[in-house]
N, C-alpha and C positions, 0 to 999 in steps of 0.2 A: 764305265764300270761293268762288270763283267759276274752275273752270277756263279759263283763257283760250287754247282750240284755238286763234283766228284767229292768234295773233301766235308760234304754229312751237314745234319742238319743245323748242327751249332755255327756251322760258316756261315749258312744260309741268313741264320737270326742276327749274326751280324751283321751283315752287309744290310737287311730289314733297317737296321738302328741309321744305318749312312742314308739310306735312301726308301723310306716308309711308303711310297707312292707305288714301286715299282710293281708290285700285283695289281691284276685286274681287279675289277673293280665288279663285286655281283648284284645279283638282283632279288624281286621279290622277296620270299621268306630275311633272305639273306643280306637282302639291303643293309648299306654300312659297314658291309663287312669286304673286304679283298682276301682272295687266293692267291696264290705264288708255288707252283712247282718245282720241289727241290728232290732231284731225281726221278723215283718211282713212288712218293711221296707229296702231299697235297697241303700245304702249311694257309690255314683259315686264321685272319685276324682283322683286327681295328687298330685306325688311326686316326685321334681326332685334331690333329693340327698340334697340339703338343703334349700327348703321350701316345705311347706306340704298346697296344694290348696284345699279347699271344697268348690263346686259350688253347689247352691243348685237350681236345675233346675225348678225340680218338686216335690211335697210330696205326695207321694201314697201311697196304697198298694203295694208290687212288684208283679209283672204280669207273 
């Protein structure tokens, strides 16, 4: 399966629901949490084995 950036961030969160592992995996502060890049955009969430949380903090650019 194949991320599909071009078609925006609700593809993105799809594809999240098929496959919740697919973002790396961060550290310290951020422990527990995975990143996942969907374009020029930074999507931060949790997954605990069976619910898949997306918090949407901020919408930026990623830095």
């Amino acid at each position: 399966m194949t991320m599909r950036h071009d078609l925006g961030a609700g593809s993105a969160v799809e594809d999240l629901r098929e496959e919740p592992l697919r973002g790396e995996q961060l550290a310290a502060d951020w422990k527990g949490l995975r990143r996942l890049r969907v374009g020029r955009y930074r999507a931060i969430y949790a997954f605990n084995g069976a619910e898949l949380l997306i918090l949407v903090v901020r919408v930026g650019p990623a830095v």
